[in-house]
N, C-alpha and C positions, 0 to 999 in steps of 0.2 A: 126232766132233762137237767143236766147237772152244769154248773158255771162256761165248765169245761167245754162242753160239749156246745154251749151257746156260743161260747168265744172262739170256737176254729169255727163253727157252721159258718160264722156270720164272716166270717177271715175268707173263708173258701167261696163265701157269695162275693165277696167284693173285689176277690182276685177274677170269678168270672166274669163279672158285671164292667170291671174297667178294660180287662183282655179284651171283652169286643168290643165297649164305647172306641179303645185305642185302636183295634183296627177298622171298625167305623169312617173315624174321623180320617184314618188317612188314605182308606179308597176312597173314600166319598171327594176329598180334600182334592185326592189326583185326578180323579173323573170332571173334577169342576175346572181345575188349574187348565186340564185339557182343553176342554170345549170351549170355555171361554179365550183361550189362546188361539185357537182356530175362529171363534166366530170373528174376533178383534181382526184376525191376519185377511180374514174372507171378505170383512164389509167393506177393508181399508180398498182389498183388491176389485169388490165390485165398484163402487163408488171412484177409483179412481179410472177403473176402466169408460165407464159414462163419460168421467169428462174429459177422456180421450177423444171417444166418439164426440162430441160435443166438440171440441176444439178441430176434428178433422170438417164436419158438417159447417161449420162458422168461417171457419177458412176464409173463403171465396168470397161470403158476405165482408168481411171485412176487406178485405183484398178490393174491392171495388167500392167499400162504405156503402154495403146496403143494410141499414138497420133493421128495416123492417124480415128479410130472409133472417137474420139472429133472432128477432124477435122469435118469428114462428119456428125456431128449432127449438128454441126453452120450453117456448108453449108445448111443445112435445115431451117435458117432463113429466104433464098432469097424469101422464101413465106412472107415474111412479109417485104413489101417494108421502113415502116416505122421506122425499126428499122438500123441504119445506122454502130455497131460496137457491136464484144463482142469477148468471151475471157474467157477463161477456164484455171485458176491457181492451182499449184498443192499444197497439205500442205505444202511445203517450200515456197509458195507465187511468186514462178516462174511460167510463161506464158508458160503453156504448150501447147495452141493450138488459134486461133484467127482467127476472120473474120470479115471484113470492105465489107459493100457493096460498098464503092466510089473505091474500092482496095486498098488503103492504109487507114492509120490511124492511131492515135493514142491509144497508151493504157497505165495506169497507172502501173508505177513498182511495188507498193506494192497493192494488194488485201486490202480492207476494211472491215468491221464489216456488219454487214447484214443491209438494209435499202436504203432508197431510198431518193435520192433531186434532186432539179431541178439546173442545170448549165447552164444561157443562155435561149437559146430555144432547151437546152436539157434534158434530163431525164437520170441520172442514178443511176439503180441499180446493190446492190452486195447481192449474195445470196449464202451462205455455201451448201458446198456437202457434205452430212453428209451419212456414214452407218453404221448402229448399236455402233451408238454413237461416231464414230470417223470418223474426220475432214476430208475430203480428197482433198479438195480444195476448189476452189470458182469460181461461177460465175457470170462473169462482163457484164451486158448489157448497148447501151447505143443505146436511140430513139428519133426520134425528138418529141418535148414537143410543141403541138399546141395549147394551152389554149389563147398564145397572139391573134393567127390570129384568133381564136374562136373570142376571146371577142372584136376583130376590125370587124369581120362581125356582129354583136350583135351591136356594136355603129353606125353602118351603118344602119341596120333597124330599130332602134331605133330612126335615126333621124330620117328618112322619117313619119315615123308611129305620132312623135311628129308633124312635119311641117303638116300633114293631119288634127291631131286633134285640132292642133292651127287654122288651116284654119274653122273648123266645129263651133270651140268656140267663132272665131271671128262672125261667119254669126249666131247664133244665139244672140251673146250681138246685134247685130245690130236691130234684131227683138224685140228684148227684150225693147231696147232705144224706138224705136216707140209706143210701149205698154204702158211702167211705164211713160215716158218723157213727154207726150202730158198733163196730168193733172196738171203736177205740173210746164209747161208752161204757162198753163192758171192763175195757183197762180200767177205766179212771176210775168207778166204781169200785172193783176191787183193792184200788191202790188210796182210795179211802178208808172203807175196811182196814185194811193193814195199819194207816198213820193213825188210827183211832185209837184201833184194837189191841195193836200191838201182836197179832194174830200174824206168825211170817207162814204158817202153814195152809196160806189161803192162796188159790188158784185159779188164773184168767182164764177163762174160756174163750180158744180160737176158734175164731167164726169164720178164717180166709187164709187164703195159703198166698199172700201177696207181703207187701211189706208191713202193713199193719199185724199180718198172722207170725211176722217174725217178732216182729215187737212183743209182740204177744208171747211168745216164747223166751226173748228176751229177758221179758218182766217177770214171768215163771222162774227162770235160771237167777235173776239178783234174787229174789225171795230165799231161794234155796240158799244161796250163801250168805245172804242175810241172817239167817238164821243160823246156821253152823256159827259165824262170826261173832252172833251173840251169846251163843253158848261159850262160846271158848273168853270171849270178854268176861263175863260172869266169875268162868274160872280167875282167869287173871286177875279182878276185881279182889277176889278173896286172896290170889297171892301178896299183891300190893297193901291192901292191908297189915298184911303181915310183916310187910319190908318200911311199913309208914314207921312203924313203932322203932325199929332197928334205926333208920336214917335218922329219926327226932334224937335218938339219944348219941348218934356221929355229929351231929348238930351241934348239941349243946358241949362235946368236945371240942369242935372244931375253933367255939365261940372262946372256949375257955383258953385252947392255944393261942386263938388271935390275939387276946386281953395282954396274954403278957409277951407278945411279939411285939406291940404296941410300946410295950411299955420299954422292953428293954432297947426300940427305937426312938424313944426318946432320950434314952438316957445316951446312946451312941451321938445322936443329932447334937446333943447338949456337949458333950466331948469334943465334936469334930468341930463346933462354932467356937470352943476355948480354943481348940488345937490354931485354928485359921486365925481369930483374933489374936493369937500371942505370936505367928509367921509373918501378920501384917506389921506388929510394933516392931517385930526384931528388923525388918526390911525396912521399916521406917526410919528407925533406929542409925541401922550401921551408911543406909545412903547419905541421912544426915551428915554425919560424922566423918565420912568419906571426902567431905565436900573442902574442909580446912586444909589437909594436907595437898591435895591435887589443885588449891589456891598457891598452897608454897612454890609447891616444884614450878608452877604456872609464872607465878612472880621472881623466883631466883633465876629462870631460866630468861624471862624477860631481862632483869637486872645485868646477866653476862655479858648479852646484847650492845644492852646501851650503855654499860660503864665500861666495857674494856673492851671496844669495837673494833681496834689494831691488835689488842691482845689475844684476843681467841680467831685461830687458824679457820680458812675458810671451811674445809670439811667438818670442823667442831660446831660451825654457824650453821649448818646444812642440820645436824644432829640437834643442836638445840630447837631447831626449827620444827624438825618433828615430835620431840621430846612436846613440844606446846600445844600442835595439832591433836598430837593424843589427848594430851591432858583436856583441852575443849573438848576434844568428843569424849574422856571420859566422864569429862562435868556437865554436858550435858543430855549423858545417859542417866544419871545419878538425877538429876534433873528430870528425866520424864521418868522415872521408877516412883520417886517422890509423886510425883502427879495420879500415877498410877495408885500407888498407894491410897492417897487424897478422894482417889475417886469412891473407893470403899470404904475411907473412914467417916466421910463428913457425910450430916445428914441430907435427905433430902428433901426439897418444899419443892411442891408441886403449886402452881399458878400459869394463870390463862397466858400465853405470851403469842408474840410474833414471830415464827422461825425466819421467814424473809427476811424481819426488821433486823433479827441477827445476824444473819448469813447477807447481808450489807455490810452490815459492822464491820466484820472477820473482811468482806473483799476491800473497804478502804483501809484497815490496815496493811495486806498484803501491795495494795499500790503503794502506801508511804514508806513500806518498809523495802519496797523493789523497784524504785520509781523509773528506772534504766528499763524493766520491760511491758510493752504494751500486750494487756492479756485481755479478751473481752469476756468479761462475768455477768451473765442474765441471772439476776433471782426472780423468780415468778413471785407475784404477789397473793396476796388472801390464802397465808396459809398457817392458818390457826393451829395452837397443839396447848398441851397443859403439861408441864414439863417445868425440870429444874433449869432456869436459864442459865444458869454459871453453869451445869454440866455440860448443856445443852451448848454453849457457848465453844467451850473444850471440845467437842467433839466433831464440832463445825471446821472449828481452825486445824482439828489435827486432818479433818477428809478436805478442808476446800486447800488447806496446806499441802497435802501429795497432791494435790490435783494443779496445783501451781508450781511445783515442783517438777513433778513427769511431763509436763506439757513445754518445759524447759530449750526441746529437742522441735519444737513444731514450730512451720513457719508463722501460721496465726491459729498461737495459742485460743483455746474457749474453753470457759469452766462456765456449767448450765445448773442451777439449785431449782429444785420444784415439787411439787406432791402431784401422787395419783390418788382421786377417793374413788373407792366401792364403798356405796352409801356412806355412814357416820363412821367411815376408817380411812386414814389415811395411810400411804405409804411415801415418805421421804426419796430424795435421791443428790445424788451430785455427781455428775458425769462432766468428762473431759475428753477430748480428743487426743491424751498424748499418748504415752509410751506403751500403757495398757501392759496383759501376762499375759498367760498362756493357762488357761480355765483346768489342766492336769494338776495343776499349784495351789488352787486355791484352796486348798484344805489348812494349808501354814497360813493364811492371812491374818489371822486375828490370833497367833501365839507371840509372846514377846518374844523379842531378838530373831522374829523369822525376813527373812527380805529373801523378794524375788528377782531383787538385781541388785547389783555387785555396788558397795561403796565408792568404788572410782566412780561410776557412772552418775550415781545419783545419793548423795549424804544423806544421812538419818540413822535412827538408830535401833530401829524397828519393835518401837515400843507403840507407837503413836495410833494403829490399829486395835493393839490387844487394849488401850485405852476406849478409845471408841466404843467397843463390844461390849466393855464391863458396864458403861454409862448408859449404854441401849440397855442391857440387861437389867441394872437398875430402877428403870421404868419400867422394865416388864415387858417389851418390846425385843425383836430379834433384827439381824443385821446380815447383809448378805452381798453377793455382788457379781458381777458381771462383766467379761473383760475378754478381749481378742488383740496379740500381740499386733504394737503397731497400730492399733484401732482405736485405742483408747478405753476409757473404763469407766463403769457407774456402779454407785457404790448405793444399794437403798437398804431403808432404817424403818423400822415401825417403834409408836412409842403410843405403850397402852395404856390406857388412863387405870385411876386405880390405886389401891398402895403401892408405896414404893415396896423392890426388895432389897435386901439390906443386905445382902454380898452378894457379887455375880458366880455364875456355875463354874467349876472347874472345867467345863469339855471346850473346847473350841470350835466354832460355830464358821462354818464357811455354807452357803448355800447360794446355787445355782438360780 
């Protein structure tokens, strides 16, 4: 008899073996649940019917204090061996008469409320003497309660009855294994043969036209295309072969393309970082140099002002006026182009620092520098990173900077600084309750000179993002943000430990 064939027998014995323990246990379970709810409900109602009778017979003796008539109506319990004490109390709740079959006994001093419980393996009830509505005592019976030794002769038949039917259950799985087990011994055996042999031209013999005889036919039909399949594999085996040799030498083509696609990407890479590096000097360059003349026009235009203050006509003051405003804001766009610049020329040193401790920093400059408004700025504490702190710094003042700026318009301004970790990553943030966009826009946030609201409303020069982004990128980290007009806006940053990289990407990074 083959593994096989052990392991479903013994599978099919113990599906029938617990099939009937389980229905067993739960007629036997209900037949006991039964009887014994009836015997409990029967004894309660004989027992309390007695000391019915028992309280109607006592009546009278009590009615006129004859103890001796109680006496001899207890005495008429001895017909009823079962009952082991009782006891006749008069309306002041004293034992006016009593009777213990063992001859002594106990009896409780005070009478009870009418009703019945089980004490033990006993039973007692208290049942009122009532006539024409007044009280005259009560009486106490007490019998023994056989429901235990009921329900220990009930687990005693119950076993035997189970041990007979497990004995029946077992002698039929046995019959059963001979029956079902023989065909689908025959399977397994052949389907040996075959994993040995290798033999797919070998054939079960169906011994039953049931579901094992399908099977059986089954395992016939995979054979058959087991076989066909191996043939036609074999063939294909010797095509592929053939196409091994063909693909090895597309291989070593393909390797020899790549070599010099390689190469002549390096030599493009090597171009495009001269190209960027001599775009960043010249932008360095010309903002520099920009900066002396837009001081002239800045100071001559001041100078008109204040030396010939009666001399120049009101609309000429109105015109120099603006003449000045521009020239600030065009010094300091030249100003953050510079920074811009700085941010991809100077190197960068990475060390352990405190973003908190900086994003403090940045909020007590912004109260020294705005002290006229009340803004409430929470930085959350413990929030470690390894980062350039002067970049790091920069990037702080240009996001906690819009954020004190757009919140400009709210009655009680709040800018929130904090981190989210998933595990050993952090992600930054800096959210504000003020003027916030419209999330269709945010694809222009982080390009220079993009702004999503108008200069009248709110100054700047809309470099101070594309700053931001290049400094996240520098670390290797990406930037992103989150914003609903009116709602306000959070702006989060990741910064990935690591080498620095040494220019940020040309594409513009806005994410959701």
């Amino acid at each position: 008899m083959t593994a096989i064939h052990t392991s479903v027998a013994r599978k099919l014995m113990v599906v029938v073996m617990l099939s009937t323990l389980a229905a067993l246990v739960v007629a036997l379970g209900a037949m006991l649940a039964y009887d014994l709810r009836n015997y409990h409900r029967s004894w309660i109602a004989d027992i309390s019917t007695q000391a019915e009778l028992l309280a109607r017979t006592t009546a009278p003796a009590l009615a006129f204090d004859d103890a001796r008539v109680a006496k001899e109506n207890l005495e008429l319990l001895r017909l009823r061996p079962e009952i082991s004490a009782a006891a006749i109390y008069n309306a002041r709740g004293r034992l006016f008469a009593s009777y213990a079959a063992a001859g002594e006994a106990q009896f409780p001093d005070l009478p009870e409320a009418d009703g019945a419980r089980v004490e033990g393996d006993d039973l007692v009830v208290f049942r009122r003497i009532v006539d024409h509505r007044d009280i005259l005592g009560t009486v106490y019976l007490r019998t023994h309660y056989a429901l235990y030794d009921r329900l220990l002769g009930y687990l005693g038949i119950a076993a035997v009855v189970m041990i007979l039917a497990m004995l029946a259950a077992y002698a039929l799985s046995q019959r059963m294994q001979r029956s079902v087990m023989r065909p689908l011994v025959a399977i397994s055996e052949v389907a040996h043969q075959v994993a040995s042999q290798r033999n797919y031209s070998l054939r079960a013999e169906k011994l039953s036209s049931d579901e094992v005889g399908m099977l059986a036919d089954a395992f016939n039909a995979m054979l058959t295309d087991i076989g066909e399949a191996t043939r036609e594999l074999e063939a294909a085996k010797r095509a592929a072969e053939r196409e091994v040799g063909e693909r090895r030498r597309a291989e070593e083509e393909v390797l020899r393309l790549n070599a010099e696609l390689e190469q002549r990407v390096k030599e493009r890479t090597a171009q495009l970082e001269y190209t960027n590096g001599e775009l960043e000097s010249f932008c360095y360059t010309v903002s520099h140099d920009l900066r002396a003349p837009l001081r002239a026009i800045d100071g001559f235009s001041q100078a008109l002002l204040e030396d010939f203050p009666k001399d120049v006509p009101e609309e000429a003051h109105r015109y120099l006026g603006r003449i000045r405003s521009s020239t600030l804001r065009m010094g300091q766009l030249i100003e953050d182009l510079l920074n811009l610049s700085r941010v991809s020329r100077t190197e960068l040193v990475r060390r352990d620092i405190d973003v908190g401790e900086i994003a403090r920093q940045v909020a007590t400059d912004l109260h020294v520098r705005n002290a006229t408004r009340a803004v409430e700025i929470v930085v959350w504490d413990d929030m470690p990173a390894q980062a350039d702190a002067r970049l790091l710094r920069a990037a702080l003042e240009n996001l906690m900077g819009n954020a004190w700026k757009f919140t400009g318009k709210v009655e009680q301004p709040r800018i929130e600084v904090g981190a989210l970790r998933d595990g050993g990553r952090s992600t930054f943030f800096v959210r504000d309750n003020g003027a916030g966009f419209d999330m269709a826009y945010a694809n222009k946030l982080f390009g220079a000179f993009q702004r999503l609201h108008s200069a009248n409303e709110y100054a700047g020069t809309g470099i101070g993002l594309a700053t931001v982004q290049r400094i996240v990128h520098r670390h290797g980290g990406r930037i992103w943000a989150d914003a609903k007009p009116g709602k306000g806006a959070v702006f989060f940053f990741t910064l990935e430990p690591g080498e620095a990289v040494s220019a940020p990407p040309d594409t513009k990074e806005a994410q959701a």
